[in-house]
C-alpha positions as CSV (number, residue, x, y, z in Angstrom):
1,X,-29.4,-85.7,-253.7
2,X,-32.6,-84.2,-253.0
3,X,-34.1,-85.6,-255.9
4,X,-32.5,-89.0,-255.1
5,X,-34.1,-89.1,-251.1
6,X,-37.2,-88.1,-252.9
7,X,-37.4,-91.2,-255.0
8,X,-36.3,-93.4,-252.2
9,X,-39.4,-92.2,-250.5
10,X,-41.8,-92.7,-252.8
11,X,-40.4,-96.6,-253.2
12,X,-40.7,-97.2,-249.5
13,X,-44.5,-95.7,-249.9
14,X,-44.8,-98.0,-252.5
15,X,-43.4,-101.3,-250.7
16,X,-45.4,-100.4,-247.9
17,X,-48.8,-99.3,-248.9
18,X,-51.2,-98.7,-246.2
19,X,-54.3,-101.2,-246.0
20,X,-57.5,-101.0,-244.3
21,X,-57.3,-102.6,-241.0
22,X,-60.8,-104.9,-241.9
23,X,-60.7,-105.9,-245.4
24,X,-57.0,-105.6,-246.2
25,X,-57.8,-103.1,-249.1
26,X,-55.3,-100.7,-250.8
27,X,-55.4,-97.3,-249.3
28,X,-54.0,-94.5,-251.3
29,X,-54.2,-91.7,-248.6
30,X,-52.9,-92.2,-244.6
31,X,-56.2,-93.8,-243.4
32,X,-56.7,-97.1,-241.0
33,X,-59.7,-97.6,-242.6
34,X,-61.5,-97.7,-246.1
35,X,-64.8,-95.9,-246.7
36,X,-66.4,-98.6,-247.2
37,X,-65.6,-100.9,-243.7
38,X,-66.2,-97.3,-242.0
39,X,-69.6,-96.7,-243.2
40,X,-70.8,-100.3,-242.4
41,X,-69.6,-99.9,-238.9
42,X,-72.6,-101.3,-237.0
43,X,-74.8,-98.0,-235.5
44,X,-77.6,-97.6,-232.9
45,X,-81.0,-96.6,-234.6
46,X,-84.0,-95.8,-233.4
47,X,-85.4,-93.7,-230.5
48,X,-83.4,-94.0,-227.2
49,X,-83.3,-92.6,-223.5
50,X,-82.7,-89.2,-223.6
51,X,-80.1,-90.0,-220.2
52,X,-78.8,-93.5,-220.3
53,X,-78.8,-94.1,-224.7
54,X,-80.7,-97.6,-224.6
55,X,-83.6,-98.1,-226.5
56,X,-86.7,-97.3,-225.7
57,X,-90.1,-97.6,-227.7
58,X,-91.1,-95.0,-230.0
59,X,-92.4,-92.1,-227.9
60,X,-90.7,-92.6,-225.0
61,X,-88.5,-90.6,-223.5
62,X,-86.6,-92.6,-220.8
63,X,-86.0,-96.4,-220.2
64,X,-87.9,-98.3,-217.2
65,X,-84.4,-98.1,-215.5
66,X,-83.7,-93.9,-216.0
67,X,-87.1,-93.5,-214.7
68,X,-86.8,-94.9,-211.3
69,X,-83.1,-94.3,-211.2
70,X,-80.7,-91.4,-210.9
71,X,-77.4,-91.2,-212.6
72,X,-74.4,-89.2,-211.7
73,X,-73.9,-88.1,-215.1
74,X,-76.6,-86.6,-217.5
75,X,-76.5,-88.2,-220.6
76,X,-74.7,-91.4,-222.1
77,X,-74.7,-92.5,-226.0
78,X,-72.4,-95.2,-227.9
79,X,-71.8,-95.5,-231.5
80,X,-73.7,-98.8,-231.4
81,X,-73.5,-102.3,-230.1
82,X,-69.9,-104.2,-229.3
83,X,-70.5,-105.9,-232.7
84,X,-68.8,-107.2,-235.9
85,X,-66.4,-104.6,-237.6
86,X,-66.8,-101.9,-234.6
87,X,-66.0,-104.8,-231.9
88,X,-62.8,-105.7,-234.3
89,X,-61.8,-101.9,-234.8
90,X,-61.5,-101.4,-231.4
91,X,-59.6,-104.4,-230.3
92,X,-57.2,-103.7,-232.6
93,X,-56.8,-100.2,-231.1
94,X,-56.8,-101.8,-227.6
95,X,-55.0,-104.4,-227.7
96,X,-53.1,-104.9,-230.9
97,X,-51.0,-101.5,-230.6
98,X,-53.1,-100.4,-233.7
99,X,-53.3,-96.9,-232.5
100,X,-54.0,-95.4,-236.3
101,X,-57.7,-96.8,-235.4
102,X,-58.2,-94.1,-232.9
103,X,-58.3,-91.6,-236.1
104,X,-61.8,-92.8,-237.5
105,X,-63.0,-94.1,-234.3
106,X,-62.3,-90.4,-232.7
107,X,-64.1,-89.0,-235.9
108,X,-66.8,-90.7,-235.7
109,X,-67.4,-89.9,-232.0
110,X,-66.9,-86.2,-232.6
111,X,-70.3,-86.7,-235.0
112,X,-71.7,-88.2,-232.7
113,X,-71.0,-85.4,-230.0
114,X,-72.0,-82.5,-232.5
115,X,-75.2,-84.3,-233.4
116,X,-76.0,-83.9,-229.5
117,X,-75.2,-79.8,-229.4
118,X,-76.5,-77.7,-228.2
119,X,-78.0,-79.6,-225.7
120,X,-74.3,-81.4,-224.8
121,X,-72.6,-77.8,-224.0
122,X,-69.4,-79.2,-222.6
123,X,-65.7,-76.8,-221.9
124,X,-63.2,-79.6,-221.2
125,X,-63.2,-83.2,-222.6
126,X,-61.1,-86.0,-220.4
127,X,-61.3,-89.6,-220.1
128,X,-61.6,-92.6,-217.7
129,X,-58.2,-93.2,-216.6
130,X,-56.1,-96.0,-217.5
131,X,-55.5,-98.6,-215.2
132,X,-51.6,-98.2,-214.5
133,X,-50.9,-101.9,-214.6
134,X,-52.2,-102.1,-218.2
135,X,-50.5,-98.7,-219.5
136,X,-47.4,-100.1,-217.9
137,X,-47.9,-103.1,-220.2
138,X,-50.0,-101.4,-223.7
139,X,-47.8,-97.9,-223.5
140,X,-50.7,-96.0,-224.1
141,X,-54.5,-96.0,-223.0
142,X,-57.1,-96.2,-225.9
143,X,-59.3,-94.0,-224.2
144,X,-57.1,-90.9,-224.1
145,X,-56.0,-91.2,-228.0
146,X,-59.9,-91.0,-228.6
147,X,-60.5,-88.5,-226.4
148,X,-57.8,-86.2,-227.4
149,X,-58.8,-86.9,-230.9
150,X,-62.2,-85.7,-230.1
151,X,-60.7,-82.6,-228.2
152,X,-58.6,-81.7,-231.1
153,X,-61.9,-82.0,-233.8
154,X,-64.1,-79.9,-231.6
155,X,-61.9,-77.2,-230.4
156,X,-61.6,-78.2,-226.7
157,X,-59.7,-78.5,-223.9
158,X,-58.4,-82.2,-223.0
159,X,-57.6,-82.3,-219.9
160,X,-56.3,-85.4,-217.3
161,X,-58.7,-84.7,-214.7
162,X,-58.9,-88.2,-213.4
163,X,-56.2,-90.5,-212.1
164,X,-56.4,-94.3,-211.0
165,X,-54.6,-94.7,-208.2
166,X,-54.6,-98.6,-207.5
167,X,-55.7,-101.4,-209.9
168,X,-59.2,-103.2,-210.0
169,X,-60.4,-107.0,-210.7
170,X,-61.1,-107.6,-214.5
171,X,-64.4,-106.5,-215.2
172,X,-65.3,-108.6,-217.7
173,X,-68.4,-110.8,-217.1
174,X,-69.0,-109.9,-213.4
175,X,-72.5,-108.9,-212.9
176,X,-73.1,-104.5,-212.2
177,X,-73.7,-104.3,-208.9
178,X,-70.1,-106.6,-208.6
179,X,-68.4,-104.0,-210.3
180,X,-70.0,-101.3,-209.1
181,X,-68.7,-102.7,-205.7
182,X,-65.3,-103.2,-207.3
183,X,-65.0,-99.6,-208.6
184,X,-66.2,-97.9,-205.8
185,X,-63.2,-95.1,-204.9
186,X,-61.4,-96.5,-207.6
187,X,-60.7,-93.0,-209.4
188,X,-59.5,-89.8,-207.9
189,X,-59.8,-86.5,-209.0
190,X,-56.6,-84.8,-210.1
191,X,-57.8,-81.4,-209.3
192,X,-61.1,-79.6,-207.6
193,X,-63.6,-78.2,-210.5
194,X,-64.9,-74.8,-210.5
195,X,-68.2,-76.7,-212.2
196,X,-67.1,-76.8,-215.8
197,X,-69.5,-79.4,-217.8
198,X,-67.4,-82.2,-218.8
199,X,-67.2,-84.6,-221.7
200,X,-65.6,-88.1,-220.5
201,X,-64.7,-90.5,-222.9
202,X,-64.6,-94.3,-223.2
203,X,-64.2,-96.7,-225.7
204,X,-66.5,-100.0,-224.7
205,X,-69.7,-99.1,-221.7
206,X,-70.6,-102.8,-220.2
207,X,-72.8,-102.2,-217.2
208,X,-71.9,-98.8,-217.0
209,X,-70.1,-99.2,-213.6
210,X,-67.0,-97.6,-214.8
211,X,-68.4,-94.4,-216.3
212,X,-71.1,-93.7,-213.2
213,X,-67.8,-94.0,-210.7
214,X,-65.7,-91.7,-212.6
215,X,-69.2,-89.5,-213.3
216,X,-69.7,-89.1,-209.4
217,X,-65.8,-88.5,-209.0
218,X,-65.7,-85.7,-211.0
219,X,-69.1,-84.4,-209.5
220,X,-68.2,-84.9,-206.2
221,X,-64.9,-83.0,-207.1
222,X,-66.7,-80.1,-208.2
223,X,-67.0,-80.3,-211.5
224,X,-70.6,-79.6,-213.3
225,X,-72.4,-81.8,-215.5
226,X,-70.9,-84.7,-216.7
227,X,-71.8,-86.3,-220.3
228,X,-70.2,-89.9,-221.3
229,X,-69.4,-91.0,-225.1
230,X,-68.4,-94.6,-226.0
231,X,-67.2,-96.4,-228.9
232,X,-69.6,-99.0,-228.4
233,X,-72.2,-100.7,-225.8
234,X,-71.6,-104.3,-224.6
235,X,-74.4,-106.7,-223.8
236,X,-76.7,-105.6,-226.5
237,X,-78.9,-102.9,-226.5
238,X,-79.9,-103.3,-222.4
239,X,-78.7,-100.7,-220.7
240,X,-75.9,-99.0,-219.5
């Protein structure tokens, strides 16, 4: 019987043989994605701000922007631009119930975190919170599967530490200082810090409204400092 139920498996493994998300080719381990779609994944290159991630020419340290302005968290950096294959990887994720994605997606973040240490010394990792009229409909929020992902890989603490108590306007294409306007007292701290550095996580940064209000929530909160990953950067390479 054993033998049988082991056989039956195999045929089910073979019927339905896991392809890569983008190309649609064979994959012969559990994997969303084939090496090769994953490695072409559009990337940032070339110097940026040291506190926002744009780019900056070569010897500069901070953008026009980051020079004039503060920020209420430290440092920002994205995988690179809401482009081709990285745009389509995380759509799927977000919208398409594809939640395998946030496997290589969380992977590659996790690089991208250790490639910052020592200067990113962070003890818990959390996320921006889901609105809760989208979970309600999606099940699950992109943002935490990534997050927890990247918790898990680097031997840290996820933690919930901010909650969305009432849902905002669509974001998409209103101008920063709308949504910064929009967003303001959007998020709520679950808990008070004892100022533990912070890691938040998000999978797309537009204007950067959304990860500056949940940066000064978790600051004003008392939590320490707060450093942002994304996915990907929206709107080219101007500025979060």
């Amino acid at each position: 019987m054993r033998k049988a139920g082991l056989a039956a498996a195999g045929l089910v493994g073979l019927l339905f043989q896991p392809r890569c998300f983008l190309c649609g080719a064979v994959l012969w381990s559990p994997r969303a994605l084939c090496p090769e779609c994953l490695a072409e994944l559009p990337r940032w290159e070339g110097p940026r701000c040291v506190v926002c991630g744009r780019g900056v020419e070569e010897g500069t340290d901070l953008c026009r922007d980051c020079a004039v302005e503060g920020r209420p968290y430290s440092a920002a950096r994205a995988l690179g631009p809401y482009q081709g294959g990285l745009r389509r990887v995380i759509q799927g994720l977000k919208y398409e119930g594809e939640r395998a994605l946030a496997r290589p997606l969380g992977l590659l973040l996790t690089e991208l975190f250790s490639s910052l240490q020592p200067a990113w010394e962070v003890g818990l990792v959390t996320c921006v919170p889901a609105d809760p009229a989208r979970l309600r409909v999606r099940g699950y929020h992109a943002a935490e599967l990534l997050a927890r992902r990247v918790a898990r890989e680097a031997g840290l603490p996820f933690r919930r530490l901010l909650a969305k108590p009432r849902p905002t306007p669509p974001q998409v294409g209103r101008p920063r200082r709308e949504r910064l306007v929009a967003l303001k007292g959007a998020f709520r701290a679950r808990r008070p810090g004892q100022g533990e550095s912070v890691l938040l996580v998000d999978d797309v940064i537009t204007t950067g409204a959304t990860v500056s209000e949940a940066a000064r929530t978790l600051r004003a909160a008392g939590f320490g400092d707060v450093y942002v990953i994304a996915c990907a950067q929206a709107g080219g390479d101007d500025g979060y």
